[in-house]
N, C-alpha and C positions, 0 to 999 in steps of 0.2 A: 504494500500500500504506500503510495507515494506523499510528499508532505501534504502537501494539499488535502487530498483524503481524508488524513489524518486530522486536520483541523477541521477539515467541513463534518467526520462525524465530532469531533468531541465541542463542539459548537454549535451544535444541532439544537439544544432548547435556545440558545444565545439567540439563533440567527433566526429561531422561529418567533421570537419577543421581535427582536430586533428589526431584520429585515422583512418579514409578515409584516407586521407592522405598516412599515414604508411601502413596502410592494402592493398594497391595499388604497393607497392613497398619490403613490408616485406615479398616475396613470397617464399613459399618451392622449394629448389631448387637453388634460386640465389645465389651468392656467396656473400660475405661479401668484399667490397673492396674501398677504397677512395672515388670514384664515388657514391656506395649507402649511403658513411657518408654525403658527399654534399647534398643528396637530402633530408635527414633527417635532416639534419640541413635547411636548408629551409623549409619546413614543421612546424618544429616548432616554427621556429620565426616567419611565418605566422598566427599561435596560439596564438602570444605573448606570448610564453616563456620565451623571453626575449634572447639576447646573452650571458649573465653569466650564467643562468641554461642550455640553449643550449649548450655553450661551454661544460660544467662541465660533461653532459649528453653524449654528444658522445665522451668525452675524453676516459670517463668510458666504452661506447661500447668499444672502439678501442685497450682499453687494456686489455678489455675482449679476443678479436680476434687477438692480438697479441697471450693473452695467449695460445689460442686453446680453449677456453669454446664452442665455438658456432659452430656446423655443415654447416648453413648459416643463410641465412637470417631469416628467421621462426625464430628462434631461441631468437630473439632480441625483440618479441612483449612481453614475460611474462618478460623478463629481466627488460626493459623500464617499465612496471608494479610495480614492484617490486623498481624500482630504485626512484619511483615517491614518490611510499607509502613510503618508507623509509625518505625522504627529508620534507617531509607535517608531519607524527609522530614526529620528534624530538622537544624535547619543552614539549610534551602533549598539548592534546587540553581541557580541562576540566578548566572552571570556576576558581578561584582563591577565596579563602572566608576569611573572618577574623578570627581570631583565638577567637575571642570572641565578643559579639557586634553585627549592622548593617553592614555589606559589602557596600562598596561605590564603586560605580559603575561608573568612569566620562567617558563620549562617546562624542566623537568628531569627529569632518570630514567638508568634504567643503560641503557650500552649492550644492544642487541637486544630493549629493550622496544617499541619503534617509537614512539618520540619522535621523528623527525625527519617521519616519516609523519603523523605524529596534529596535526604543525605543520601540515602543508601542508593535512590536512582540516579543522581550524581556520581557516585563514586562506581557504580557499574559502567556508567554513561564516558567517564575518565576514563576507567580500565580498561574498555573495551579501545580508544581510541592509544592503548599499549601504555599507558602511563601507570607509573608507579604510585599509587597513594595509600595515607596515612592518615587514619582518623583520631581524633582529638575530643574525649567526652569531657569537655567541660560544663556539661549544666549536669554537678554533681548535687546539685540539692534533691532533687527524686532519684532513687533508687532504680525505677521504672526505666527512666531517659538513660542510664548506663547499662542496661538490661536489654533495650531495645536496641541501641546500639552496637551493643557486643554480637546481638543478632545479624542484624547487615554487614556487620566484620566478617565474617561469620560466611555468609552465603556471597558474599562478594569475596571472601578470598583474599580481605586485605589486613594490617596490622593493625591495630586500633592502642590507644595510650590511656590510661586509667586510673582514677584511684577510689578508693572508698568513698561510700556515702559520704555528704558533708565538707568533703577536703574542700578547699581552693580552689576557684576554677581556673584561675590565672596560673596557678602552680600547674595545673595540669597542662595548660595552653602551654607553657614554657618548656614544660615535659616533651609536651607531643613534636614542637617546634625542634628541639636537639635533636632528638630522633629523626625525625625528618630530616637535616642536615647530615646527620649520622648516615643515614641509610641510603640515601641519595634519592629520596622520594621526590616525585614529581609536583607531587601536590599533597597538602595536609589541610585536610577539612576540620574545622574547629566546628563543635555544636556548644552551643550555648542555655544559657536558663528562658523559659518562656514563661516563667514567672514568680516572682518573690513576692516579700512581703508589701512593702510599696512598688510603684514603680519608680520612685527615685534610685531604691535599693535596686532593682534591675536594670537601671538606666547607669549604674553607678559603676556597677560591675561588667559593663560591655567595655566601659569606659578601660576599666582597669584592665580586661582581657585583650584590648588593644596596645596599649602601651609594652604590656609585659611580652607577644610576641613582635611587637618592634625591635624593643632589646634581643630578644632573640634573633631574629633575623630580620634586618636593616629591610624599610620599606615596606615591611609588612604589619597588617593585612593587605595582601594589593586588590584584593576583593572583598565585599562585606553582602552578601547578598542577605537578603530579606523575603521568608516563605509570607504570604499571602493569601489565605483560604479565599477564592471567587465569590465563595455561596454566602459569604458577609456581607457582600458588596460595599456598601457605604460605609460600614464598621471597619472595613482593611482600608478606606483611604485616609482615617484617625487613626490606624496602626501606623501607616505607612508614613503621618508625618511626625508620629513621635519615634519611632526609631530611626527616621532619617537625621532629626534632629540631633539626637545621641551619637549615634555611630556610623554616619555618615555613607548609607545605604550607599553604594553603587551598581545594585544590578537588582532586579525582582524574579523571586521564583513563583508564580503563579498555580497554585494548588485546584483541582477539583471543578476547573473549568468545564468536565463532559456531565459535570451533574448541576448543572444551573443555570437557569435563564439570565441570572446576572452577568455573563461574562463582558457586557461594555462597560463596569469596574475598571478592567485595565486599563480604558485610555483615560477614566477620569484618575486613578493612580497616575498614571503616566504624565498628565498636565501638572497636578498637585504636588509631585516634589523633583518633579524633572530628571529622574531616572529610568533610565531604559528597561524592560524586561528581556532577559536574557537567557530565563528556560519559564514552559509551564506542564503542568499535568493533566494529561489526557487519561486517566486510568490509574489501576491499581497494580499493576506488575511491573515487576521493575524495569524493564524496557520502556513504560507508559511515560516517557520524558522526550519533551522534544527543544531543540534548539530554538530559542523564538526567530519567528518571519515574519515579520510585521508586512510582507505584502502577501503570504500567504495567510495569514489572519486574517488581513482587512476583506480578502478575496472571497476567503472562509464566509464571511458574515454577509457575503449580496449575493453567493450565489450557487 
């Protein structure tokens, strides 16, 4: 099954919100006028677009049809295509590597986003492309998240770095980080806590898991991605600007996009803190990860 495929089914309730939607009302023939911009903006905040990429979206129709670009309505489905792919490309979506050395990887998200999940399809997703990796359990405060993890060590075949309930999780990040250096791993994927007692207290502790593999290995994290459950929709674009805020999100892993009508989430994430999505989850095996394509996305959703 080719990319495409893959996104047209795992956005299959998305594009039936979405593009149903549109394809109901973008008919040949209709005229273009205040009334059809109202119905498309409702439409897409029904998608969870969100009101800032809706806004910005039909601002852009309307000064299309000011100008005279569009005949009528028809006219507005490959536009909106185009305007979608355009806004998800910016950035790039490709991986971030070190310029020399183990790439550090630290992933974070709230708990029952499927960040311990979206690790393990990572790191198949790595391995398969021949690289060496090394996982790093630092959200040692549950039992469960070190447990879970030793499991996708485990069926992935790779090292993983550990310590008891409760330890440090920066200690372990430093751990996991020498070992990687040690071994000549390609990549060390750090998991982190999805959640403490506050979130200063969680907010505090990225903080510190960042520094402590800097000292470890100079320039790193050179990636910070951020798991994202879709089926929140508007609840992951308040995730996404408080951990951007913290720890300086550079890439999004989008979670559970084949089981939700919300998936135009991602562009209103994507406007909101101006980072690119770089992988999402189509499924629950571990293969179910794919690279993001933001024009196979946008394609995904018209058609």
């Amino acid at each position: 099954m080719g990319l495409f495929s893959r996104f047209k089914r795992g956005l299959g309730k998305t594009r039936s919100r979405l593009f149903g939607g549109l394809k109901s009302i973008l008919t040949l023939g209709r005229k273009i006028d205040e009334d059809l911009l109202e119905e498309m903006e409702e439409i897409m905040l029904l998608a969870d677009v969100g009101p800032t990429t809706t806004d910005a979206l039909i601002e852009e129709v309307r000064a299309g049809w000011k100008a005279g670009d569009f005949k009528d309505a028809a006219d507005l489905q490959p536009f909106l295509q185009k305007q979608i792919y355009e806004r998800l490309e910016m950035g790039g979506t490709e991986m971030r590597r070190a310029e020399e050395g183990p790439t550090v990887v630290l992933v974070c998200g709230v708990n029952g986003s499927g960040k311990t999940t979206s690790i393990g399809k990572l790191t198949n997703y790595l391995k398969q492309q021949g690289n060496n990796v090394i996982l790093g359990a630092a959200d040692t405060f549950r039992a469960a998240a070190v447990e879970q993890l030793t499991i996708w060590s485990e069926r992935n075949g790779v090292q993983i770095i550990k310590q008891a309930t409760g330890a440090d999780p920066a200690a372990v990040a430093f751990d996991a980080c020498k070992a990687g250096l040690a071994r000549g791993a390609d990549y060390i994927i750090l998991d982190t806590a999805g959640r403490l007692h506050t979130q200063q207290d969680l907010m505090a502790e990225l903080e510190k898991i960042k520094r402590v593999a800097g000292k470890a290995i100079p320039g790193a994290p050179h990636e910070v991605i951020l798991v994202l459950d879709a089926t929140t929709g508007q609840n992951a674009i308040r995730q996404a600007e408080l951990f951007h805020k913290t720890a300086s999100v550079t890439g999004l892993f989008v979670t559970k996009l084949d089981g939700t009508a919300k998936g135009g989430a991602v562009l209103a994430i994507r406007d909101t803190i101006g980072v690119p999505v770089k992988f999402v989850g189509l499924g629950e095996q571990m293969d179910d990860i794919e690279p993001f394509d933001a024009k196979a996305f946008a394609a995904a959703l018209f058609e």
